[in-house]
N, C-alpha and C positions, 0 to 999 in steps of 0.2 A: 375030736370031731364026731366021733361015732356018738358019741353020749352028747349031741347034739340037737335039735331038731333041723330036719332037712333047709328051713329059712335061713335058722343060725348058723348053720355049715355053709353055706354059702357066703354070709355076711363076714363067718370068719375067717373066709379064702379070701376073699375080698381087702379085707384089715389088717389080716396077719401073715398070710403067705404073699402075695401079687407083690412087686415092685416096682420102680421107675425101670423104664426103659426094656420094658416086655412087652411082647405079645402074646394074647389073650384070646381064645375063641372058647366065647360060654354059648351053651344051648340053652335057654329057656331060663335064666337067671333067675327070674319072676317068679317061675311055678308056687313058691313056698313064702313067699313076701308079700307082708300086705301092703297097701300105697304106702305106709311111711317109709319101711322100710324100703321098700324101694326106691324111694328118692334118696334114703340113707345111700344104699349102695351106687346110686346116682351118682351122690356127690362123692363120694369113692372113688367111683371110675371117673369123674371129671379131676380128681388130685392126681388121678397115677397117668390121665394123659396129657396134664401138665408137665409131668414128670418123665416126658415120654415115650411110653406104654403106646401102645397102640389094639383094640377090639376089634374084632368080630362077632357079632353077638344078632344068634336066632331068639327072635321074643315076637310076643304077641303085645307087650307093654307099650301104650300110647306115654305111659312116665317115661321109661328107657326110649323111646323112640322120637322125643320129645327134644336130646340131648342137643344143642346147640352145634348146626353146622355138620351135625350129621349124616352120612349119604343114604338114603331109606331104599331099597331096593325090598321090590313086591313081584311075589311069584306067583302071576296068573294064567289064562289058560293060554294069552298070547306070548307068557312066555317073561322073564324075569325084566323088571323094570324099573327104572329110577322114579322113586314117589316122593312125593310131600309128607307131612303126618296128614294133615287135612285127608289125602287122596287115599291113606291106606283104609281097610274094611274095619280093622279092628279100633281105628281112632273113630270113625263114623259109628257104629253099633255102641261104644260105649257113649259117646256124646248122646245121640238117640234115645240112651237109657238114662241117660242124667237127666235130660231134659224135659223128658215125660216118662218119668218110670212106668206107671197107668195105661197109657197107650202101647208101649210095648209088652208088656205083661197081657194085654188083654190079645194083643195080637198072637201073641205065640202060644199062650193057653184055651184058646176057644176054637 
């Protein structure tokens, strides 16, 4: 693992250590994955909670947070909350930049 990169140590905790019928709490999974890879470890975590595994998982990933049937809990100023993807901040800011890169580039740079 150490002769790893930080992505690849994750994806190979993921693959090679994690089994059926664990529990799991990752922090920030995402940090070192780009979108494929993390729908790679998506689909990972969607076999090992087939397998019945169960997560806990802090991200800011609108891919991970996407997960079917998921329960999205958002921690704002009123106070921790059951959300949607749709209603979290980081699925809106990224959608926002997909959709008009331009407009928000110009927003935040000027």
């Amino acid at each position: 693992m150490h002769e790893q990169s930080h992505g690849e140590s994750v994806l190979a905790l993921l693959m090679e250590r994690f089994g059926g019928d664990g529990f799991y709490v990752l922090d920030e999974p995402e940090a070192a994955l780009s979108p494929q890879r993390q729908l790679a470890a998506l689909a990972r975590i969607h076999q090992l909670a087939q397998a019945g595994s169960q997560f806990v998982i802090a991200t800011h990933s609108p891919i991970l947070m996407a997960y079917p049937d998921a329960y999205l809990y958002s921690c704002t100023e009123a106070g921790v909350q059951l959300a949607t993807l749709e209603e979290t901040e980081h699925y809106q800011v990224m959608r926002d930049f997909l959709v008009n890169p331009k407009r928000m580039l110009d927003m935040i740079l000027s």
